[in-house]
Backbone bond lengths (Angstrom), bond angles and torsions (degrees), N, CA, C in turn:
res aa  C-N    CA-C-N  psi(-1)  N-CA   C-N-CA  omega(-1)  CA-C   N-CA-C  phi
1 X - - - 1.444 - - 1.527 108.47 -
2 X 1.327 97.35 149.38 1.849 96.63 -174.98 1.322 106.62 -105.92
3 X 1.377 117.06 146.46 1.181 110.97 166.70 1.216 120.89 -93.21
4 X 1.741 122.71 160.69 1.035 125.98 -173.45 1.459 129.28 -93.49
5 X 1.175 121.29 109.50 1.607 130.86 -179.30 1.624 135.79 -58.58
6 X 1.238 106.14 83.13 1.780 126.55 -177.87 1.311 117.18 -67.30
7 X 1.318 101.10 70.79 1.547 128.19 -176.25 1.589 113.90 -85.69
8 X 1.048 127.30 137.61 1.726 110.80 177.40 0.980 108.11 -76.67
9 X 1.374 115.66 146.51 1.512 115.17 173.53 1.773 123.32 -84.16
10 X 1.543 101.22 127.07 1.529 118.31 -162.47 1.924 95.08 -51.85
11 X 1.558 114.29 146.18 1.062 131.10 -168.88 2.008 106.30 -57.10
12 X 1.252 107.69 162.97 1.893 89.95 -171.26 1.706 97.65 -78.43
13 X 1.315 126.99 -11.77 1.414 105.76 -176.62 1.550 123.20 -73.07
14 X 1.361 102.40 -33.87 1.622 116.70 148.63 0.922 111.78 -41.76
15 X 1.442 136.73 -71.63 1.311 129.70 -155.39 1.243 103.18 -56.43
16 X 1.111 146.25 -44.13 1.419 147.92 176.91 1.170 129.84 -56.52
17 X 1.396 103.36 -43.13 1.445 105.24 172.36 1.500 114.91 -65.30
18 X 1.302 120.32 -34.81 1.228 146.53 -177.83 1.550 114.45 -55.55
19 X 1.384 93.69 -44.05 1.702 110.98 -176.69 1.487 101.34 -57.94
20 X 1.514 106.71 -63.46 1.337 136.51 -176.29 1.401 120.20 -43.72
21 X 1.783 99.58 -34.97 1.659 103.84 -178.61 1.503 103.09 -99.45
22 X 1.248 118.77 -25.10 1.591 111.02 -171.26 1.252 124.57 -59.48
23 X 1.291 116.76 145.35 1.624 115.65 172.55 1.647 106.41 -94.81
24 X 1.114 118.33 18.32 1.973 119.28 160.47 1.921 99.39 -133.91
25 X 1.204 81.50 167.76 1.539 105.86 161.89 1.171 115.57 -99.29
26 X 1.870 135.73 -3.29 0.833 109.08 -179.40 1.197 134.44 -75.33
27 X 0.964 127.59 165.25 1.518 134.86 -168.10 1.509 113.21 -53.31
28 X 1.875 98.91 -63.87 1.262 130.89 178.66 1.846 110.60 -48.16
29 X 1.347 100.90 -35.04 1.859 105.88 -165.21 1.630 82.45 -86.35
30 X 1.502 117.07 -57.16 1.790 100.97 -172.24 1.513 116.21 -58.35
31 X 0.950 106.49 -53.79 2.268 96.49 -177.01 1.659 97.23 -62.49
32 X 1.466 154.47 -8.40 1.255 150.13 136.83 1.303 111.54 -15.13
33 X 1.848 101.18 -92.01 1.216 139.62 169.55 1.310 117.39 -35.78
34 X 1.601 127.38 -45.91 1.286 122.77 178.81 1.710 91.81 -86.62
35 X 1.031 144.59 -56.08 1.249 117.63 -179.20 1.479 134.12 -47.90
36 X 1.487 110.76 -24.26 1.747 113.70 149.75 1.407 127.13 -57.19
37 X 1.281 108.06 -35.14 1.585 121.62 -162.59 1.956 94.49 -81.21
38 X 1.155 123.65 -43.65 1.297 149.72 170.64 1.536 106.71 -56.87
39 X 0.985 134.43 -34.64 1.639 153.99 -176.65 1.342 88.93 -78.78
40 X 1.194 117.91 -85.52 1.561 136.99 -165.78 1.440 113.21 -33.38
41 X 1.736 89.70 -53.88 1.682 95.91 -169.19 1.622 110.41 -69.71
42 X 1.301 106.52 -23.54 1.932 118.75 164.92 1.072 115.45 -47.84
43 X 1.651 130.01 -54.55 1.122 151.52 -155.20 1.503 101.20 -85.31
44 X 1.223 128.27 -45.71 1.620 142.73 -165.47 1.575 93.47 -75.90
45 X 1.576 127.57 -49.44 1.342 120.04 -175.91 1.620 119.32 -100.08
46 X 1.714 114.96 5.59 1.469 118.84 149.74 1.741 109.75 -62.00
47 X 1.561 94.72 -48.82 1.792 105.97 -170.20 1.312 103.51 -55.12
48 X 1.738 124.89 -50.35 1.323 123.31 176.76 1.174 117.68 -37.25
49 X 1.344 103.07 -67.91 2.257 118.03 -176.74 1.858 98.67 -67.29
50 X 0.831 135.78 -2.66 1.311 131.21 147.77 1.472 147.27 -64.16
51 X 1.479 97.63 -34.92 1.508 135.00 164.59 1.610 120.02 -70.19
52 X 1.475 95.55 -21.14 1.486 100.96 172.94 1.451 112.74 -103.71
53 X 1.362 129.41 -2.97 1.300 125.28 -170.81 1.957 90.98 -115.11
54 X 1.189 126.12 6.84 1.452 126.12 -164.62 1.821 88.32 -102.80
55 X 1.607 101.83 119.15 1.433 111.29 -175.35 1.482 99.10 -76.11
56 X 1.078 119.17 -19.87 1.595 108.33 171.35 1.404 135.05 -49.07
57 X 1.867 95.32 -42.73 1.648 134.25 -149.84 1.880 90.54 -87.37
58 X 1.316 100.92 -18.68 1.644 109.23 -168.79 1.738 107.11 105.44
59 X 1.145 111.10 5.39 1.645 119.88 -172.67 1.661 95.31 -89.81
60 X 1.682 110.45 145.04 1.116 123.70 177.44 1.819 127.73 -39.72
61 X 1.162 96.79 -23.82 1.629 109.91 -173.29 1.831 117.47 71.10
């Protein structure tokens, strides 16, 4: 028996995009997919606010 995985569910703008990019309808492959896309977009706007604290970049350090 499998157990069941209590994952949060990826935000609805993900889900859409997700819908939009997936090559299934399944359910299971889109909340995947939007939870990558959701990851990414985390990661892309940590890097942003990073760039401003990098004394190099001209950011406070």
């Amino acid at each position: 028996m499998s157990r069941p995985t209590h994952r949060t569910a990826p935000p609805d703008w993900a889900v859409e995009q997700a819908r939009a990019d997936a090559d299934s309808a399944d359910p299971d492959v889109v909340n995947a997919l939007a939870r990558t896309i959701a990851a990414e977009a985390a990661q892309i706007e940590a890097e942003r606010h990073d760039e401003y604290d990098d004394p190099d970049q001209g950011g406070e350090g």
